[in-house]
N, C-alpha and C positions, 0 to 999 in steps of 0.2 A: 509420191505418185505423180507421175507427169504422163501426159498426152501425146499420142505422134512421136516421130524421130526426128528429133532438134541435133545430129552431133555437132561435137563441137569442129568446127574449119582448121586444117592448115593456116595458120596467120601466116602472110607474108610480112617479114619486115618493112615498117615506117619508117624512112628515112627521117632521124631527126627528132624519134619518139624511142627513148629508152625505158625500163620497166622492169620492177622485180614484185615479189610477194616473198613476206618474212612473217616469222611466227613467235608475238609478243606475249600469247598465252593470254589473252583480253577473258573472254570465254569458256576455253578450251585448251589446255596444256598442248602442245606442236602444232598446233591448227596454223596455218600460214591466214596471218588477221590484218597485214598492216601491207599493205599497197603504193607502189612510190611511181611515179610516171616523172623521168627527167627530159624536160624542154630542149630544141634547140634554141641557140640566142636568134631571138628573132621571130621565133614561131606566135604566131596567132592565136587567140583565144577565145570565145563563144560561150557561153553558158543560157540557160530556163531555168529555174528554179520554182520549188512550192508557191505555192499562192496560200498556204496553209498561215492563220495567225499565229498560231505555236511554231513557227521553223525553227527548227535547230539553231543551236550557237554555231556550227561551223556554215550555212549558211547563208547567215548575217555576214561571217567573217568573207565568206567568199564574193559575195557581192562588194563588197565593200574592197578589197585589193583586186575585184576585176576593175573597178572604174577608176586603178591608181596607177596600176604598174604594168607591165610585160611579164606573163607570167611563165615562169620557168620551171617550177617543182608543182607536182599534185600529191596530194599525201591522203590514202584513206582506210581508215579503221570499219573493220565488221565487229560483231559482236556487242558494239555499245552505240547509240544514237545520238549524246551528248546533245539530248532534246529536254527542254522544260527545265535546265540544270542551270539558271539563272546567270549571275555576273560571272560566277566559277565560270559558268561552260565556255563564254566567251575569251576567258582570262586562259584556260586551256585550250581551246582550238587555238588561239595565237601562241600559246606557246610552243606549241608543235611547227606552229610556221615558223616561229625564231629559233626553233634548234635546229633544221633543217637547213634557213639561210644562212645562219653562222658556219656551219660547216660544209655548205658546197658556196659560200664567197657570193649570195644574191639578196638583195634585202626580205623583212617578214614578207610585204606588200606582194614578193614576185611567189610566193608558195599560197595554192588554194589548197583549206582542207574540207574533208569531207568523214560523214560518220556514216553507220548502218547499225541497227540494232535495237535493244531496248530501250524505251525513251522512262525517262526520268532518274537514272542513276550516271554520279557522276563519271567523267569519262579515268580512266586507269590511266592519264597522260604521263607517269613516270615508266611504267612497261613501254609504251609507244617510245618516248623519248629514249629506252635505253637500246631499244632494235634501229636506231637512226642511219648508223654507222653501217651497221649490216646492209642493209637496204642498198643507202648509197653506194655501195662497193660493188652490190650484187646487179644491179639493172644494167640492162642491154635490149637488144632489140629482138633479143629473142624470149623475151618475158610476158609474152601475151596468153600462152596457157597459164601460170601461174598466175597473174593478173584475175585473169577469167573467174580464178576457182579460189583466188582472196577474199573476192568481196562480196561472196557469198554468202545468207543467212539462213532460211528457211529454203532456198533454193534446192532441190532435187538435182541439179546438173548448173554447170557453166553456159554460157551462152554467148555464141560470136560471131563475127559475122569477118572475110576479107574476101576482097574483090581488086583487082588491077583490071586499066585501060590504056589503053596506050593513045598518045599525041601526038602529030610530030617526032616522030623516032622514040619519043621519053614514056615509062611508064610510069603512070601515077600509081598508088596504091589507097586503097580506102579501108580502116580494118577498125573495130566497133566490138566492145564488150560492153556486158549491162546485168544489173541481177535485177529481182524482185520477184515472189513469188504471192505476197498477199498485203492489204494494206495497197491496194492499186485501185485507184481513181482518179490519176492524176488531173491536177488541171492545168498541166505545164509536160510533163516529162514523167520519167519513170522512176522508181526507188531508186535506182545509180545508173546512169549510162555514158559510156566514154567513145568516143567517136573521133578518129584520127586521120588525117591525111597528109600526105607528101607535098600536096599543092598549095602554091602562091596565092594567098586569098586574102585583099584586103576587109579589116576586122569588121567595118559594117557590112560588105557583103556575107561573110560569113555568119554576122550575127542573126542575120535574116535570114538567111537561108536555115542554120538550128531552127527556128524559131517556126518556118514552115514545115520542119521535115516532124520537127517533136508533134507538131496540130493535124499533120495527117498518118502520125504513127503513137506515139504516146500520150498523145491527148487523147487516142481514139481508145483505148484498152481500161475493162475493168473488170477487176474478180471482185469485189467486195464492196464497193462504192464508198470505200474509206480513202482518206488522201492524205499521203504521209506527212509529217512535219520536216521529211529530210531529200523530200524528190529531189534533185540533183541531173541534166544533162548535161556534158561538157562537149564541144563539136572544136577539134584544133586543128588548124593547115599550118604545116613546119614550115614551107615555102622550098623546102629542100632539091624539089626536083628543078632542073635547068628549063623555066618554060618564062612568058610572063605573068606577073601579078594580074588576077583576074581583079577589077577593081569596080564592075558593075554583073547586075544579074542579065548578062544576055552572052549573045556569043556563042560558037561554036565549044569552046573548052565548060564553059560554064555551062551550058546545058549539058554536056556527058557527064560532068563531075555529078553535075545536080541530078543528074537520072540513078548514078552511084550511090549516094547519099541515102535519098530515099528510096532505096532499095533498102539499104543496111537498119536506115532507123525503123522501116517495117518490118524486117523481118528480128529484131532483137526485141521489137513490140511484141509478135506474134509469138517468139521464144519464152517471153515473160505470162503471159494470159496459157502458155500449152504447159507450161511449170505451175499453175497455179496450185495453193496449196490443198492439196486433196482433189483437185482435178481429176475426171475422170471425161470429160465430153469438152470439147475447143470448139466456140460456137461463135458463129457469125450471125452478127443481128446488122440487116442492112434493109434502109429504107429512103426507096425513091419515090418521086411523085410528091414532093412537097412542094410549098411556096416558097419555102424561104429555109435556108440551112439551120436554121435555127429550131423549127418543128421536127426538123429531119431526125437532128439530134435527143429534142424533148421525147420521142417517142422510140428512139434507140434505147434511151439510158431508162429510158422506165422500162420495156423489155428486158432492157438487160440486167436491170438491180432489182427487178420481182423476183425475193423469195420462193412463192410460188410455182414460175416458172421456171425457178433453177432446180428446185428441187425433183418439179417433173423430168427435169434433164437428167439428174441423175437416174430417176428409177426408171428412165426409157417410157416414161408416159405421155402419148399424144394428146395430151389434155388441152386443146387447142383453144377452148375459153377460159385462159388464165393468159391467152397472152392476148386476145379483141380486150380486153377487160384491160390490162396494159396498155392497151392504144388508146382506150378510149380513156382512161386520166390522166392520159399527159400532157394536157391542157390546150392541145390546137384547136384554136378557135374558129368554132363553126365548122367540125369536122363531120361530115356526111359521108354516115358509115358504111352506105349503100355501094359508095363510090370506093371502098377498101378492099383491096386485096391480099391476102396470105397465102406463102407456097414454106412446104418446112421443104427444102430441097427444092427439086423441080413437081413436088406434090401441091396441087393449088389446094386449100383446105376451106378458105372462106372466100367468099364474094355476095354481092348483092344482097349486103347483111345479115349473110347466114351461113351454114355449114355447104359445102359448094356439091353443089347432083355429081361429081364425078367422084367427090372421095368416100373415102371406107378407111375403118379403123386399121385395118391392114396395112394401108398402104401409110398411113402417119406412123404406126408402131414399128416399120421397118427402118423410116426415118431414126428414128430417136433411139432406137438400138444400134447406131453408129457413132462410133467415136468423134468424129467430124460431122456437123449439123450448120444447118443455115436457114436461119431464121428471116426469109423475104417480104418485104411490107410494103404496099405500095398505095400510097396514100390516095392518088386519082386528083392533085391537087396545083400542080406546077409541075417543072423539069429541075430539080435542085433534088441531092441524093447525097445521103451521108450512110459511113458501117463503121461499125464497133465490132470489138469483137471481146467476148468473155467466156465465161467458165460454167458450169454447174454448181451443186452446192451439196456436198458429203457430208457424212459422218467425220471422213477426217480433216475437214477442215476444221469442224469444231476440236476436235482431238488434239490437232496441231497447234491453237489456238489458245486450246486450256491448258497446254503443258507448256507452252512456250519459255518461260522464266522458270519453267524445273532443273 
C-alpha cells in the first residue's frame, strides 16, 4: 500500500558512477538482493549514519574505511541486516569488502558495505561472496533502475530521484535512490539512501552539505518513531564533469548544485514516509511560531508519533483533541494555549484555547478524508518553524509487521 504517485525518474547517467543489481538468493530465490556501485578514481565520498547503539556491523565497518581511504566500491545486501550478529557480523561485512578488492585491484578500506533486512541473523556472506563476479562484470551507468529495486525490502516501489543543470556550457547531473518503508525515525538519514553527482566537490564541503540536506529531509521523516540500527546515507561527487573543484559552501556553482541536492534528499524523504508500510494518508505536521527549533520539533514528533492521532488519520476522523493534547505534552515550556493555533489544511480548527466559532465537523471530516493532509500548528511563540512529515497507522502495518520474518 503506498500513497500518491512517487514513479520512478528516467535516471540520467553519472559520469563516473557505475551500478548493477544481482540475485544472490539472501531472502528469496531470483530476487536481485546484492547492489554494487563502482567509483571513479578520485571520486569523493560523504556518508550520516544511525545514531542507533545497536548499528549494524557493516556500519561500524563503513565508518571506519571512510576516515581511511578513497572509496571506490559500495556493496549492498537486502534481505538480511547483519545487525546484533556480534564479532561474526563484523568479520563478514569485511569480508565482502576483501573479496570485492581483491578482485577489482583496490584495497578492503576503499569498499563500503552496507546491509538491509532482518536484524539478528547472521549475514549468508558465502551467497554474496559468490555473485561477486557477476556484479562486477555487470555495472554500468545505466544500472540505476535495477539499483533502485535491489535494495528494496518492505518497500512497495523503487524510489528515485535525477535531475541535470547546466554551468558554464557543462551539465552536471544529480541522481539519488533510497528504500525504507518502516522502522523510520531517523535521527541521521534514512533506512538506505545513495545520492550521486558528476561534480568536483571537495570532501569537507561535501560532507556538510550531506549532513545538511539529510537534517532538512531525513532527519525530518517518521512512520513509526523506530530508528533503525542500519540508517545509512551516502552523498558522492565523481568530480567527472570539466568545471572547478567547488572547495567552499558559497559561490555561484555551489549554491545550484546545493539547490539540486536538496531537492533530491527531499523528495526521496517524501518517497519513503508516501511508501510507508500500510500507508494510506501522507501527512504533513508543520509548526511555526516557536522560540526556538527545538520546540518546533518537540511538538511535531509528538503529533506525529501519537498513536492516537494516526489512527484518527486512518479512519478519516477529525478528532481534533488528540492532537491540542499532543501539543500540550510535549514539553514547551510555559506554553500558553490561548495563544495556539491549528488549521488541518487551510480549515482553522482551534484558537483561543478552544474549538475555533468558524469550524464544523464538516468541514474537518472533509479534511481527513483526503489522501494528503496537513497538519498546521502555530505556536504564537517566536519566528522559528520546523515540518515533518509522516504517515497514519493501519491495520496493515500491523500485518506487515507480524509476518515480516514468515
Amino acid at each position: 500500500m503506498a500513497v500518491g504517485e512517487y514513479p520512478f525518474p528516467h535516471m540520467h547517467p553519472v559520469k563516473g558512477v557505475k551500478l548493477t543489481a544481482v540475485s544472490a538468493g539472501i531472502k528469496k530465490p531470483g530476487r536481485r538482493d546484492v547492489v554494487l556501485f563502482e567509483l571513479a578514481e578520485g571520486a569523493q565520498v560523504a556518508g550520516v549514519f544511525t545514531q542507533n547503539a545497536f548499528c549494524a556491523a557493516p556500519v561500524t565497518v563503513c565508518r571506519e574505511h571512510l576516515s581511511k581511504a578513497a572509496i571506490r566500491y559500495l556493496v549492498i545486501n537486502s534481505g538480511n541486516a547483519n545487525a546484533c550478529t556480534g564479532e561474526q557480523g563484523l568479520l563478514d561485512a569485511k569480508a565482502t569488502c576483501a573479496e570485492i578488492a581483491r578482485q577489482a585491484g583496490v584495497t578492503t578500506e576503499q569498499v563500503l558495505p552496507f546491509s538491509t533486512g532482518v536484524i539478528g541473523e547472521p549475514l549468508p556472506v558465502q551467497k554474496i561472496l559468490a555473485v561477486i563476479p557477476d556484479a562486477l562484470a555487470k555495472a554500468s551507468e545505466q544500472g540505476w533502475d535495477d539499483a533502485g529495486a535491489g535494495i528494496m525490502t518492505t518497500d512497495t516501489r523503487p524510489k528515485g530521484f535525477s535531475q541535470q543543470f547546466d554551468y558554464q556550457g557543462q551539465t552536471i547531473t544529480v541522481n539519488g535512490i533510497a528504500k525504507g518503508a518502516g522502522m523510520i525515525k531517523p535521527n541521521m538519514a534514512t533506512m538506505l539512501g545513495y545520492i550521486a553527482t558528476d561534480a568536483k566537490v571537495a570532501q569537507p564541503v561535501l560532507q556538510q552539505l550531506c549532513r545538511e540536506a539529510a537534517n532538512k529531509s531525513f532527519n525530518r521523516i517518521t512512520i513509526d518513531g523506530d530508528t533503525s540500527t542500519n540508517d545509512s546515507c551516502i552523498f558522492i561527487a565523481t568530480g567527472q564533469v570539466n568545471l572547478p573543484e567547488i572547495t567552499s559552501p558559497d559561490g555561484e556553482l555551489y549554491e545550484k548544485l546545493r539547490e539540486v541536492v536538496l531537492a533530491a534528499f527531499v523528495h526521496l524523504a517524501q518517497c519513503i514516509v508516501s511508501d510507508g508500510e500500510g500507508a494510506t494518508k501522507f501527512v504533513t505536521v508543520a509548526v511555526a511560531g516557536g522560540a526556538n527549533q527545538q520546540e518546533c520539533l518537540d511538538v511535531a514528533y509528538a503529533v506525529a508519533h501519537s498513536p492516537l492521532i494516526k489512527t484518527a488519520l486512518f479512519a478519516s476522523d477529525p478528532n481534533w483533541g488528540r492532537i491540542v493534547a499532543a501539543i500540550g505534552y510535549a514539553g514547551v515550556p510555559d506554553l500558553d494555549a490561548t495563544s495556539v493555533r491549528v488549521h488541518l489544511n487551510d480549515v482553522l480548527i482551534v484558537e483561543k484555547g478552544g474549538r475555533a466559532k468558524t469550524y464544523t465537523e464538516e468541514q474537518g471530516q472533509a479534511v481527513m478524508s483526503q489522501a494528503n493532509i496537513a497538519i498546521n500548528i502555530h505556536l504564537g511563540r517566536g519566528d522559528c518553524a520546523e515540518t515533518l512529515w509522516t504517515t497514519d497507522l493501519s491495520y496493515e502495518y500491523v500485518r506487515i509487521n507480524a509476518d515480516y520474518r514468515s
